[in-house]
C-alpha positions as a printed NumPy array, in Angstrom:
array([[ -71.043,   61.666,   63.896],
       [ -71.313,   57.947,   63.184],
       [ -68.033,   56.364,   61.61 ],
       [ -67.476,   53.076,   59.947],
       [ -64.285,   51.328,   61.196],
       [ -64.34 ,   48.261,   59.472],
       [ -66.517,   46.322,   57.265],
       [ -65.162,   42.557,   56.572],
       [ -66.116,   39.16 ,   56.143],
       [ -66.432,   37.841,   59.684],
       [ -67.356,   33.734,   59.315],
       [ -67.357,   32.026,   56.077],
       [ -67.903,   28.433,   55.369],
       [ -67.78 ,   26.115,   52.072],
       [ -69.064,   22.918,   50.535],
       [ -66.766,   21.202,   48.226],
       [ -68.706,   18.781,   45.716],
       [ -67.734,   15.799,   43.347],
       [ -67.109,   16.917,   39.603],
       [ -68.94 ,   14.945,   37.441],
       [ -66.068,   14.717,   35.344],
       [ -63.686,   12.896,   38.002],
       [ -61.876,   10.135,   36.918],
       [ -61.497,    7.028,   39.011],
       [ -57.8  ,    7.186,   40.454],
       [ -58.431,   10.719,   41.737],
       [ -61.309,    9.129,   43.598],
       [ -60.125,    6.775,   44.8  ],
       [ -57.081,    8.278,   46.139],
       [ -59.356,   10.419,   48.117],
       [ -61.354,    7.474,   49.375],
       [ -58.211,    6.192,   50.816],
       [ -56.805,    9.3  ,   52.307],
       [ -60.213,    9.629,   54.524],
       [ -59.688,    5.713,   55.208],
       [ -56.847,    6.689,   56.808],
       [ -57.363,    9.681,   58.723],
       [ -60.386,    7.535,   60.468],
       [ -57.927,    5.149,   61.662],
       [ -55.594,    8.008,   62.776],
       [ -59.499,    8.989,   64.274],
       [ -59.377,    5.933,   66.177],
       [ -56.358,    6.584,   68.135],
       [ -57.499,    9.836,   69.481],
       [ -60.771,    8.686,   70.502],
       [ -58.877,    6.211,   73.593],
       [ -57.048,    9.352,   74.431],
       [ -59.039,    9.615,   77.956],
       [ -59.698,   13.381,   78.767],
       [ -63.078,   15.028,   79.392],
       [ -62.446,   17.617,   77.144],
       [ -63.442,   16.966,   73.851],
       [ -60.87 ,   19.301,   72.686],
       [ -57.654,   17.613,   73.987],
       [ -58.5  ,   14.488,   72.385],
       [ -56.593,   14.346,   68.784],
       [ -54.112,   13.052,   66.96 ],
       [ -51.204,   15.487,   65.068],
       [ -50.948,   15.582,   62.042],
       [ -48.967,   17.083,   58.953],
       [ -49.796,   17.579,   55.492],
       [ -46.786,   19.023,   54.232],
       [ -45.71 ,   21.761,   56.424],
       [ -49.527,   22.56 ,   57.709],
       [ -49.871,   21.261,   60.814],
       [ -53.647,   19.66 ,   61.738],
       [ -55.705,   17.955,   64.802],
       [ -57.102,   14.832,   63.604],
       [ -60.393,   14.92 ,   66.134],
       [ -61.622,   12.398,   68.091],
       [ -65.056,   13.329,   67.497],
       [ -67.135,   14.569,   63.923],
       [ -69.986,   16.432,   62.598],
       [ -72.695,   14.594,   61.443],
       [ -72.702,   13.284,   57.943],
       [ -68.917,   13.726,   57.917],
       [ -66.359,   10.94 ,   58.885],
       [ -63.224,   12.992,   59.842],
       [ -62.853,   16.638,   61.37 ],
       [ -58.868,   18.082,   61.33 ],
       [ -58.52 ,   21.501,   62.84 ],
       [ -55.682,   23.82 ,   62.782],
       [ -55.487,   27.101,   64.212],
       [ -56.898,   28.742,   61.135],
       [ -59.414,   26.172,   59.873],
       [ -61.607,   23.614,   60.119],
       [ -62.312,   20.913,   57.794],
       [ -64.897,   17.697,   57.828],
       [ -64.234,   14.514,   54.893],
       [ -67.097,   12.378,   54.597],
       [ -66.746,    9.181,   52.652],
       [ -69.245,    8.923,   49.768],
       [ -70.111,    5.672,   48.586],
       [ -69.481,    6.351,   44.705],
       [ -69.066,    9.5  ,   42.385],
       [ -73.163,    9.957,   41.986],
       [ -72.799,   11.7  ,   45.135],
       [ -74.828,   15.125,   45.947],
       [ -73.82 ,   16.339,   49.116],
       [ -70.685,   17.861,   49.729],
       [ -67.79 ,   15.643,   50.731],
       [ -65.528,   18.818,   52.494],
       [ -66.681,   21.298,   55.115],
       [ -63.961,   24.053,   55.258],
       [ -64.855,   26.969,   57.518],
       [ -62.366,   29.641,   58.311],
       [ -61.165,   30.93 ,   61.448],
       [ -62.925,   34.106,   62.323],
       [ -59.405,   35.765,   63.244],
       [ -57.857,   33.71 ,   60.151],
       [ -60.34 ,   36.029,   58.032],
       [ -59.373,   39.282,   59.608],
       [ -55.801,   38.579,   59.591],
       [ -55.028,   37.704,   55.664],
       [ -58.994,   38.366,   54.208],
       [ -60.951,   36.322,   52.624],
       [ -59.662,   35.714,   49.406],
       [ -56.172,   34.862,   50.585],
       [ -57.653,   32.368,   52.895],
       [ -59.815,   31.121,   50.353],
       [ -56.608,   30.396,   48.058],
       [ -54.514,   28.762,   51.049],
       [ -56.748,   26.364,   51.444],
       [ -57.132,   25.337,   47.858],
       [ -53.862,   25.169,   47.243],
       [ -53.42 ,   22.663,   50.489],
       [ -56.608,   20.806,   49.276],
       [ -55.483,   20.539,   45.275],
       [ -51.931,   19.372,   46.619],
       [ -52.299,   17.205,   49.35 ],
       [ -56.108,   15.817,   49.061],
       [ -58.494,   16.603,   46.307],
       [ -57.62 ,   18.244,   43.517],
       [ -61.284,   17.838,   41.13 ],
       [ -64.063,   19.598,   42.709],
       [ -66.908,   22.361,   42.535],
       [ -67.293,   24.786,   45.483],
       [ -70.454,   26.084,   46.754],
       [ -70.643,   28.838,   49.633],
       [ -72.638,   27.045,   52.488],
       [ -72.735,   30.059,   55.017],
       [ -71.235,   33.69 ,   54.841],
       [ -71.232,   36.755,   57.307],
       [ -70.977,   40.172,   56.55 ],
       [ -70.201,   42.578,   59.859],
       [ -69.645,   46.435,   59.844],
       [ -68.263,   47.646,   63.117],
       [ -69.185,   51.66 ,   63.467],
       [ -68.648,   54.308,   66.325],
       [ -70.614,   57.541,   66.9  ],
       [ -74.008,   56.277,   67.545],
       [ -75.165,   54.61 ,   71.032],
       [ -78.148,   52.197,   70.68 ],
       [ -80.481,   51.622,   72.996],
       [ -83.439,   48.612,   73.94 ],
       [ -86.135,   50.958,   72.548],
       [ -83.998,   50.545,   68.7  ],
       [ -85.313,   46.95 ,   68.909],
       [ -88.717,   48.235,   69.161],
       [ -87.941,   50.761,   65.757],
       [ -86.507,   47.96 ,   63.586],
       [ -88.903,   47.506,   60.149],
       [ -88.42 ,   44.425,   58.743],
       [ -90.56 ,   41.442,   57.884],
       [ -88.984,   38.689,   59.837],
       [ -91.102,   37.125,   62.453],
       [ -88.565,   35.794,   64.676],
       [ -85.959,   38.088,   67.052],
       [ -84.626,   38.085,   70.565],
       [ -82.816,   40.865,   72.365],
       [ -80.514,   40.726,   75.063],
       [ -78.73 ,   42.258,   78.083],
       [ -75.365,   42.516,   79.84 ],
       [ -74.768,   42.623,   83.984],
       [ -72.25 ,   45.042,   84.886],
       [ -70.823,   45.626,   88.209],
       [ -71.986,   48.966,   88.909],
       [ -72.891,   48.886,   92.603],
       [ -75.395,   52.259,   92.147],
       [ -77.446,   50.385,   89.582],
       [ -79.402,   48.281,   92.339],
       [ -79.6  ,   47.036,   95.404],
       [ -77.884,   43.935,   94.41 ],
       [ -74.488,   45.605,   93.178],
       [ -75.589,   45.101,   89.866],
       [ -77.139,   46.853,   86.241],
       [ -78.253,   45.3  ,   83.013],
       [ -77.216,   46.872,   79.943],
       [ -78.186,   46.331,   77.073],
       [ -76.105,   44.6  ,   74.577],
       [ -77.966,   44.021,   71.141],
       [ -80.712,   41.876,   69.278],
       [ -81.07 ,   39.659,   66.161],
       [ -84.201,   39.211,   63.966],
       [ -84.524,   36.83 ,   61.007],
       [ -84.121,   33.016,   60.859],
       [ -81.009,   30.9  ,   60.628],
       [ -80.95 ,   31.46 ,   56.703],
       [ -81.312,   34.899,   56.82 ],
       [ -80.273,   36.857,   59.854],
       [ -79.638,   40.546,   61.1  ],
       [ -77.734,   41.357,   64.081],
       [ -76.68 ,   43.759,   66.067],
       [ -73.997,   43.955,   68.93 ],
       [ -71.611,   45.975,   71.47 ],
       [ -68.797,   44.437,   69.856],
       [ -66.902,   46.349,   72.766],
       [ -68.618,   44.179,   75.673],
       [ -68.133,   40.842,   73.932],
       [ -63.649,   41.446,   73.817],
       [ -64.006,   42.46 ,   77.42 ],
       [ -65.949,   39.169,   78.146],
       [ -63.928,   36.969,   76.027],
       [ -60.203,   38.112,   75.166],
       [ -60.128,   35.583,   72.284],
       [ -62.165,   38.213,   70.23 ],
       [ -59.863,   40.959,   70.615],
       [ -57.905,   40.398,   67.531],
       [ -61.013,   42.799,   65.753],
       [ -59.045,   45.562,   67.836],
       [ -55.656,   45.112,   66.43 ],
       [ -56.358,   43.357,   62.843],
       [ -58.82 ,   45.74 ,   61.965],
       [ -60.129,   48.734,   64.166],
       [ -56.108,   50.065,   64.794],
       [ -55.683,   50.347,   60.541],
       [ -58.712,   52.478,   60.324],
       [ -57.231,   56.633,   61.736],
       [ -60.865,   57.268,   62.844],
       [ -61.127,   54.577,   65.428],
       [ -61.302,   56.137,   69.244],
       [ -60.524,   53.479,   71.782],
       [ -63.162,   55.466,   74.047],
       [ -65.927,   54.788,   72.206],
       [ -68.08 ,   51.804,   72.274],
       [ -67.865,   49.573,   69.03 ],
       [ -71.367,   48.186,   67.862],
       [ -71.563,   45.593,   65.086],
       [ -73.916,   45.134,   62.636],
       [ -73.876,   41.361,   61.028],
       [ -75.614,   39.621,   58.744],
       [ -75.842,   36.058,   58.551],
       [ -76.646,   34.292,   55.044],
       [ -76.558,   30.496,   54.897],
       [ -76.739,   28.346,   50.902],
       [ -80.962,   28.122,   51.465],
       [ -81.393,   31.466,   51.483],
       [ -78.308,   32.379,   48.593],
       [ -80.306,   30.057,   45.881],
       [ -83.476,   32.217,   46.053],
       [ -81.411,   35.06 ,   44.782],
       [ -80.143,   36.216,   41.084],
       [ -77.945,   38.929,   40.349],
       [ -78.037,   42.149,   37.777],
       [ -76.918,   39.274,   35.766],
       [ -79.691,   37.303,   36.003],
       [ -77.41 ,   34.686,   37.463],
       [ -78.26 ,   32.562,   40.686],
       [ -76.312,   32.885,   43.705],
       [ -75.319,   28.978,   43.819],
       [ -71.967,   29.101,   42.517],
       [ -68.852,   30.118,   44.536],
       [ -67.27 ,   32.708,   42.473],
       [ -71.068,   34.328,   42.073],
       [ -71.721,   34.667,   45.721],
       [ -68.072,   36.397,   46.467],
       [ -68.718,   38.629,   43.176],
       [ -72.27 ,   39.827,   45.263],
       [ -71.391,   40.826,   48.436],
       [ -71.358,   44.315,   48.081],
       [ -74.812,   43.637,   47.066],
       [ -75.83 ,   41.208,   49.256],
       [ -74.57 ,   43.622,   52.388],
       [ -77.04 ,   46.288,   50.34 ],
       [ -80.067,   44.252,   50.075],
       [ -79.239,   43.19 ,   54.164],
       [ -79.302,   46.894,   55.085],
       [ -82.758,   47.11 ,   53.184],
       [ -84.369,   44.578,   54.377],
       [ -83.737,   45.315,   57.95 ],
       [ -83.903,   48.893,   58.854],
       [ -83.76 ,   51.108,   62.362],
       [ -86.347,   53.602,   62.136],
       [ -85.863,   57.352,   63.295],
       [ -89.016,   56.712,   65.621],
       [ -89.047,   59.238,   68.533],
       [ -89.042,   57.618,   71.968],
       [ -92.544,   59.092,   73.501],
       [ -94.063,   56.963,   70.33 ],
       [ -91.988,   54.064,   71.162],
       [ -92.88 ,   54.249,   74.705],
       [ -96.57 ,   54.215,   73.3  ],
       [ -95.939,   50.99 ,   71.171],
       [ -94.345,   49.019,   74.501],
       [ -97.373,   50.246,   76.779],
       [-100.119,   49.769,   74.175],
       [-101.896,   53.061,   74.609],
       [-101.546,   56.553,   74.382],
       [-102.08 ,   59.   ,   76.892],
       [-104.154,   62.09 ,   75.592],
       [-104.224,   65.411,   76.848],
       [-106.913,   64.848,   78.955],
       [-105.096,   62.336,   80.882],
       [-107.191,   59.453,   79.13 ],
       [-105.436,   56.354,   77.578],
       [-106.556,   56.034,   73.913],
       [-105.676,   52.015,   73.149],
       [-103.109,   51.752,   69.654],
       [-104.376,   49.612,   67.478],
       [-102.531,   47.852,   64.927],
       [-103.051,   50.165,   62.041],
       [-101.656,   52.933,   64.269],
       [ -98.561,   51.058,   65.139],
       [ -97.762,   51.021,   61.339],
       [ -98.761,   54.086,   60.793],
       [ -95.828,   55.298,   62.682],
       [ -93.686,   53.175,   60.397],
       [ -95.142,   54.428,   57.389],
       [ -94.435,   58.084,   58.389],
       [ -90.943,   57.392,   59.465],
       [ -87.115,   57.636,   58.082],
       [ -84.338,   55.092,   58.445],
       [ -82.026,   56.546,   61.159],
       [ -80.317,   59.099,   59.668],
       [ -76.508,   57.987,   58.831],
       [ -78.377,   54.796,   57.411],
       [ -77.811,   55.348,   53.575],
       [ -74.275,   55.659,   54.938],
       [ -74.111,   51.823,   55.77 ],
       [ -75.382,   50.476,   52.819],
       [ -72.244,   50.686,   50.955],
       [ -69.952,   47.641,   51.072],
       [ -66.187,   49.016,   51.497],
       [ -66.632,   52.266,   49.15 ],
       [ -68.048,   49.347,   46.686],
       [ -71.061,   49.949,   44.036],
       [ -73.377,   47.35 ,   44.509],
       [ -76.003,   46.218,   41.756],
       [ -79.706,   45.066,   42.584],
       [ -80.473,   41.571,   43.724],
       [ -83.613,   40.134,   43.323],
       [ -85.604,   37.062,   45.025],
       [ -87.113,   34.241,   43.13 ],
       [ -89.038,   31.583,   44.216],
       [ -86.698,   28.365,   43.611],
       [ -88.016,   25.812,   41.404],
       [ -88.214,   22.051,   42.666],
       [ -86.891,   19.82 ,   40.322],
       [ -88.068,   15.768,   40.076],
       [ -85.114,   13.323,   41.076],
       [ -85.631,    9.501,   41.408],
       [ -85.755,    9.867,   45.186],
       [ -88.881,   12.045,   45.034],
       [ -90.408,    9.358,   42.505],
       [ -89.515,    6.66 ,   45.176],
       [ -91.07 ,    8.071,   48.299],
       [ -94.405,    8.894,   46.632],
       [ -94.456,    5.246,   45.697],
       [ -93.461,    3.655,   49.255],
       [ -96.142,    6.939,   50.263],
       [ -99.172,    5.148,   48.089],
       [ -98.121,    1.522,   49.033],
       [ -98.22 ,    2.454,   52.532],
       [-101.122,    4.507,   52.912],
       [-103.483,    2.429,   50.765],
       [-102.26 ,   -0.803,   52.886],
       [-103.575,    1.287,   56.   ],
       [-106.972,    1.87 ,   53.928],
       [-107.414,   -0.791,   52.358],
       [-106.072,   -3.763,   54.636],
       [-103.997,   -4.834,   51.566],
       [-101.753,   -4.003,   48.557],
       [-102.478,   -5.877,   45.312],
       [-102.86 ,   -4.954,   41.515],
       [-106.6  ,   -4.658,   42.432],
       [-106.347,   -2.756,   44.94 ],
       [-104.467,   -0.427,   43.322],
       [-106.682,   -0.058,   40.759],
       [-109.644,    0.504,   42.726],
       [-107.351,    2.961,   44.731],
       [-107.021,    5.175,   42.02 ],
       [-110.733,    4.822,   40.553],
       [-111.977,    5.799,   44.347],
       [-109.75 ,    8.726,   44.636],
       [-110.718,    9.453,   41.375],
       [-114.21 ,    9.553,   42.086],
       [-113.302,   11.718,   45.626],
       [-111.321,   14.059,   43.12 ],
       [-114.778,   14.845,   41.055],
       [-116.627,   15.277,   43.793],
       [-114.446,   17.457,   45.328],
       [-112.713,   19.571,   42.601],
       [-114.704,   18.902,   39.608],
       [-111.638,   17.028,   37.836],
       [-110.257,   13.425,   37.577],
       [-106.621,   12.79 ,   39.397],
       [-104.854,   12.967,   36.262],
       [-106.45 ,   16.501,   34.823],
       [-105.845,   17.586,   38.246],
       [-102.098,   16.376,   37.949],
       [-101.609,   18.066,   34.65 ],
       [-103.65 ,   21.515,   35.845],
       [-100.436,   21.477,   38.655],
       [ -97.84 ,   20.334,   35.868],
       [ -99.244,   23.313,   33.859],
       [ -98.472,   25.907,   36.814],
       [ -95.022,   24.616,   36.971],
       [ -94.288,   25.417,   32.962],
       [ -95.568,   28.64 ,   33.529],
       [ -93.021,   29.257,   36.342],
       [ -90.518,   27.675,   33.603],
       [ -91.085,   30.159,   30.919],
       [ -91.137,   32.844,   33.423],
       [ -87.353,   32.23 ,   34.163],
       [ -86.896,   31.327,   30.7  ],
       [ -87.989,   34.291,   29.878],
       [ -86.015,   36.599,   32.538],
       [ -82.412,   34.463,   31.564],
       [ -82.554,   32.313,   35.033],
       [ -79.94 ,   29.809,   34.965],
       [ -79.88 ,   26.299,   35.865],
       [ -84.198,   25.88 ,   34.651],
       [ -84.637,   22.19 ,   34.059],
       [ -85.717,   21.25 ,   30.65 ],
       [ -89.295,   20.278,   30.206],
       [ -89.546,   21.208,   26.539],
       [ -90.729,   17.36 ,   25.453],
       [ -92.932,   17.152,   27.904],
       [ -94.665,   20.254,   27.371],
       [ -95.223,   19.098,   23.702],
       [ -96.472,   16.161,   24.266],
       [ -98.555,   15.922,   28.053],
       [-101.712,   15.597,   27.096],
       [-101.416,   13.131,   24.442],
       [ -98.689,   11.289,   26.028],
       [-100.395,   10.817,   29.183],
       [-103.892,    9.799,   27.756],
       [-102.79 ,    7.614,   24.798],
       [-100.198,    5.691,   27.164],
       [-102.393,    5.44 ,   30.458],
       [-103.244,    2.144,   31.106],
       [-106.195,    0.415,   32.4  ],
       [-105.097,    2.157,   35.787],
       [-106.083,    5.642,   34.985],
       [-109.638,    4.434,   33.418],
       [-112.145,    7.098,   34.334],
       [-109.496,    9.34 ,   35.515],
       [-109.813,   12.115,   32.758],
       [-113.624,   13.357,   32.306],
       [-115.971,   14.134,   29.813],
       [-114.959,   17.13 ,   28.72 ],
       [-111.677,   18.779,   29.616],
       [-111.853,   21.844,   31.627],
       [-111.375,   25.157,   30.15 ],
       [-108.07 ,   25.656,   31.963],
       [-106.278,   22.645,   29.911],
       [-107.844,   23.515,   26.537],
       [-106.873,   27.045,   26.805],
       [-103.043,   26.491,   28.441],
       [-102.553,   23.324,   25.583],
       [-104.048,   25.783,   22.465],
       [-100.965,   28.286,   23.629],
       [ -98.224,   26.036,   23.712],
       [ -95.44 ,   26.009,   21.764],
       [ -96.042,   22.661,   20.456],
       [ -99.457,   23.964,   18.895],
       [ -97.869,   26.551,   16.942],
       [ -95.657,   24.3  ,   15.608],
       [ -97.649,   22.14 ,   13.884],
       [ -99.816,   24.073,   13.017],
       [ -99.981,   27.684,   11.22 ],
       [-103.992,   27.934,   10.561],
       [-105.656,   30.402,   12.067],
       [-106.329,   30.855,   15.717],
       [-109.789,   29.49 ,   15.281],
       [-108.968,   26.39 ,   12.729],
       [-105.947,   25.733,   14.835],
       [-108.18 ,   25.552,   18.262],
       [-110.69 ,   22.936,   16.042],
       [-107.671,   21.018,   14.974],
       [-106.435,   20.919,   18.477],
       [-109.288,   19.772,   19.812],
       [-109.84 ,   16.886,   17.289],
       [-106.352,   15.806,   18.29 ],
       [-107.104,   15.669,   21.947],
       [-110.465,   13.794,   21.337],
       [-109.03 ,   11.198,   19.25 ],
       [-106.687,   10.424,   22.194],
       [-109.264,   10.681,   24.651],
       [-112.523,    9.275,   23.66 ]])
């Protein structure tokens, strides 16, 4: 019978983020305090040692006692450790900053000895009193991990998991078991992973990796020793799953809220752990079947090999069960969880994008064109123009707006479904077509042809903007529409 002995959050890790609101002196007190833990920095990197890890500086901030590191991460200035955390400044240049100016990740026996909320608060509260005390969090990375006992997994359960990730690995322990070879030595196997660093499933004998490294042993006492059930004679696997911020913003809850903001994520694991256990399943595939899959054939009662093909590989994933104490690991600590669904995140424009595709044009009609110029610029956009018509059937800028139109419809989709966080695009929906053609200059000459395609005329007649001007009938309201856009146009 398969037991859960603990499930708990086993690595977590978090951005902290200028508020907008900030106010100068808070600022700049933080500017200085990173000023001077660089200097403090300084001294630690002449401490001669070849290990990286007995070069630092001590440090106190109040009664919490730090490493100030002679080395960083990159994009960070300063690293301080303690036995619990970890936690990287970086130095922004003004308050406009994006990126996250504190790294905090936890301690993975930190988590398991006070959980993650307490942890979560202790840090706060030394961050509020000692170094920042106006900020927004974001989770950067987060791993869920449910040890269980009862079931022994094999190297054929790598060859049963049903999941779409492309990318996995197994691997394999050597034990000294001098009947396993001729060598003195067996491999054993020890787990897999499959997924990508955003979103990753794994699988473990937890009970190998103590007896490799003691430093993990504190799952034994902090958590497995609470639970009655645990048997010290049975082998420990882990299940983890491994969720990093990329992955989190292409998710919204029951609440049709995205999983960007700090309290959010923490509010969805249950879920999260659900949706984890969904997406990557262990079939109840019999062996003889997986034998078949690893050889590539089966053998017939004849004694001929009949080759699998593809379709017959999924057939036997079609017709089969998650193992059968698999429902059983979907719940989250006794926890309900809700659904969670995936949404394709929308890009939003920034000035940066706006500047590369500039410095992209400039640089790529210089290469063409052996020169850049306000004629050649012109005739830049007349030639690709002219490409675009040939090709496509459109100028550039009806082809711009056909893409700009796909986009809206993406808008109102999330709009629509009570997606947060949507930028607005509500004036420029009313007023694209006639903002763009009555305001082009002698650049965009030739870029819109004859007659508009179907596509534009039909997408502009539904807008909002249409409706709202006018309340004829469909038909008088598609001839008024299409006087408008003429008179702009021609």
């Amino acid at each position: 019978m398969v037991k859960i002995i603990s499930q708990t959050v086993d690595t977590l890790k978090l951005h902290f983020y200028i508020k907008k609101s900030i106010c100068e002196k808070t600022f700049q007190s933080y500017i200085d305090l990173v000023s001077s833990l660089s200097k403090l920095k300084d001294e630690a990197r002449n401490i001669k040692s070849m290990n990286q890890d007995e070069r630092y500086v001590k440090h106190y901030f109040g009664d919490n006692y730090f490493q100030i590191m002679a080395t960083s991460i990159a994009g960070f200035s300063v690293v301080i450790k303690s036995r619990d955390v970890s936690i990287a400044f970086r130095k922004p240049k003004n308050t406009l900053s994006h990126t996250p100016i504190i790294k905090v990740e936890f301690r993975a026996e930190f988590l398991a000895r006070m959980g993650y909320i307490a942890c979560i608060k202790h840090v706060e509260n030394l961050l509020k009193e000692y170094i920042l005390n106006d900020y927004k969090i974001k989770v950067s990375e987060i791993h869920l991990a449910t040890d269980i006992q009862g079931h022994e997994f094999s190297f054929l359960d790598f060859y049963r998991m049903k999941t779409r990730a492309r990318s996995s690995e197994h691997f394999e322990d050597v034990t000294d078991v001098s009947q396993g070879s001729v060598y003195g030595q067996s491999r054993v196997f020890s787990g897999f992973w499959f997924g990508g660093g955003d979103y990753r499933f794994r699988l473990y004998n937890k009970t190998i990796e103590i007896n490799k490294n003691k430093n993990k042993a504190f799952a034994k006492s902090m958590l497995w020793d609470k639970n009655p059930q645990f048997d010290v004679n049975k082998t420990v696997w882990r299940m983890e799953i491994q969720i990093r911020r990329a992955k989190l913003k292409t998710l919204i809850n029951s609440d049709k809220r995205q999983l960007d903001g700090f309290e959010v994520v923490l509010n969805a694991i249950p879920d999260l752990w659900t949706k984890a256990m969904q997406n990557y399943q262990i079939l109840d595939i019999d062996r003889y079947k997986v034998l078949d899959i690893l050889s590539g054939y089966r053998v017939l009662k004849d004694g001929s090999k009949k080759i699998l093909t593809k379709e017959a590989i999924k057939h036997f994933f079609r017709k089969s069960e998650p193992l059968s104490f698999w429902n059983e690991l979907t719940v989250w600590n006794t926890h309900e969880s809700n659904e969670i669904q995936t949404y394709k995140h929308l890009p939003t424009g920034s000035l940066e994008y706006v500047a590369n595709s500039i410095k992209s044009v400039l640089s790529t009609m210089g290469k063409h064109y052996g020169r850049i110029d306000e004629t050649t610029l012109v005739r830049a956009f007349r030639d690709c123009n002219r490409l675009n018509l040939d090709n496509k059937g459109v100028g550039i800028v009806e082809d711009s707006m056909l893409k700009q139109f796909d986009y809206f419809e993406r808008v109102d989709y999330f709009v629509d479904n009570g997606v947060c966080d949507v930028p607005s695009t509500k004036h420029l929906q009313d007023s694209i077509i006639s903002s763009v053609a009555k305001h082009s200059p002698h650049l965009f000459t030739g870029a819109f042809t004859k007659n508009l395609s179907e596509r534009i005329e039909k997408y502009s007649f539904n807008r909002s903007w249409v409706n709202e001007r006018f309340e004829e009938k469909p038909l008088i309201m598609e001839r008024v529409l299409s006087a408008q856009v003429a008179d702009y146009l021609f």
